[in-house]
NUMARKE-580985 format. One record per residue (C-alpha): residue number from 1; residue in three letters; x, y, z. Coordinates in steps of 0.05 Angstrom, whole numbers, plus 5000, padded with zeros to 4 digits. Example, Ala and Ser with C-alpha at 12.3 -4.5 7.8 and 13.67 -1.06 7.14 Angstrom:
NUMARKE-580985
{atom 1,ALA,{5246,4910,5156}};
{atom 2,SER,{5273,4979,5143}};
***
This chain:
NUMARKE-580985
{atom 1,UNK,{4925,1468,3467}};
{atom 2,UNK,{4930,1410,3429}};
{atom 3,UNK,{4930,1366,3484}};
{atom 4,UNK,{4859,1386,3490}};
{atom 5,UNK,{4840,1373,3417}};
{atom 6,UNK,{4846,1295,3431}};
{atom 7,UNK,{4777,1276,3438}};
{atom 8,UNK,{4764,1310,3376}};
{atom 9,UNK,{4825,1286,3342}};
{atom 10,UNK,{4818,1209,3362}};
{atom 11,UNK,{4743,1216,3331}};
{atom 12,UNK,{4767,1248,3263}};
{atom 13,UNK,{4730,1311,3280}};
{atom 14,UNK,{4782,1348,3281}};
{atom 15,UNK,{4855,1352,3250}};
{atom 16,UNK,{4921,1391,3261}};
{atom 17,UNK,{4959,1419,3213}};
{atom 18,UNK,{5035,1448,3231}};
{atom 19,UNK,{5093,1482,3192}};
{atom 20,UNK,{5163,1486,3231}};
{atom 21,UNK,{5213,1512,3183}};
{atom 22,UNK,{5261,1514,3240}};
{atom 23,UNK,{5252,1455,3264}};
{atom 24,UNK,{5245,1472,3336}};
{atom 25,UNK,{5181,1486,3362}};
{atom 26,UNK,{5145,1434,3332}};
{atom 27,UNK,{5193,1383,3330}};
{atom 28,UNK,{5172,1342,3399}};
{atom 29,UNK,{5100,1339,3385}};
{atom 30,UNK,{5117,1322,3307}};
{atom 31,UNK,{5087,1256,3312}};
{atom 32,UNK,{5024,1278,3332}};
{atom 33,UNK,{5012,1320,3269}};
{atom 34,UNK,{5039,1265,3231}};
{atom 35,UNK,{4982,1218,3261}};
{atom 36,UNK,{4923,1261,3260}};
{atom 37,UNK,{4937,1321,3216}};
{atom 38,UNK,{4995,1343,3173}};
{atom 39,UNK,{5068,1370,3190}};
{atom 40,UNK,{5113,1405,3136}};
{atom 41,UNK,{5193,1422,3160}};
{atom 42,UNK,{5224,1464,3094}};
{atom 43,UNK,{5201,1512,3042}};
{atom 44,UNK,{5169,1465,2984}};
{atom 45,UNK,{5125,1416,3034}};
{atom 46,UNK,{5105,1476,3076}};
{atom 47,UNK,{5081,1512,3012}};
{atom 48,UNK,{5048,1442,2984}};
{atom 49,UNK,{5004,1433,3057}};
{atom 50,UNK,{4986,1510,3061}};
{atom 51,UNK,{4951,1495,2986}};
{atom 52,UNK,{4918,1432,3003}};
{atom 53,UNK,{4899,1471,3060}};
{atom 54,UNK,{4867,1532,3025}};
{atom 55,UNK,{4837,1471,2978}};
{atom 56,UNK,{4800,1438,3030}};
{atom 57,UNK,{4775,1506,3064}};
{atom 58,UNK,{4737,1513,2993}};
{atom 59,UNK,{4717,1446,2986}};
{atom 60,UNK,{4680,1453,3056}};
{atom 61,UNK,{4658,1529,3036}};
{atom 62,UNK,{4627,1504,2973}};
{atom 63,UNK,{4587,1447,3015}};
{atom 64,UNK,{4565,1487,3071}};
{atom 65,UNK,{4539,1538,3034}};
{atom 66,UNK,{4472,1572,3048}};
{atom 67,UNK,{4472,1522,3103}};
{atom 68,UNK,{4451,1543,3162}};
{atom 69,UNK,{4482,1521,3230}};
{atom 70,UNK,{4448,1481,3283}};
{atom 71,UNK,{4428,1505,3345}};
***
């Protein structure tokens, strides 16, 4: 799946954001997240992104809204 987020993730479009506590199913692609999103292994960090996360979702909510989309 990610694999077919490049385009979007080489052009900034896009970002990924991954939290592996056990440190096993994200590990191999860990890199990837690092480059062009976020990655957070134990408790504190994971807790830390998943706020900045919720932070930027109202950040874009507040400047999208009574936008409409484009068709």
């Amino acid at each position: 799946m990610i694999r077919a987020m490049f385009p979007v993730l080489l052009d900034g479009t896009a970002q990924v954001w991954g939290a592996d506590p056990k440190l096993m199913e994200l590990a191999f692609g860990r890199a990837i997240f690092e480059r062009y999103g976020h990655y957070a292994a134990d408790a504190q960090t994971i807790a830390a992104m998943l706020e900045d996360a919720l932070a930027e979702m109202h950040d874009r909510a507040a400047t999208f809204a009574g936008q409409r989309a484009r068709r």
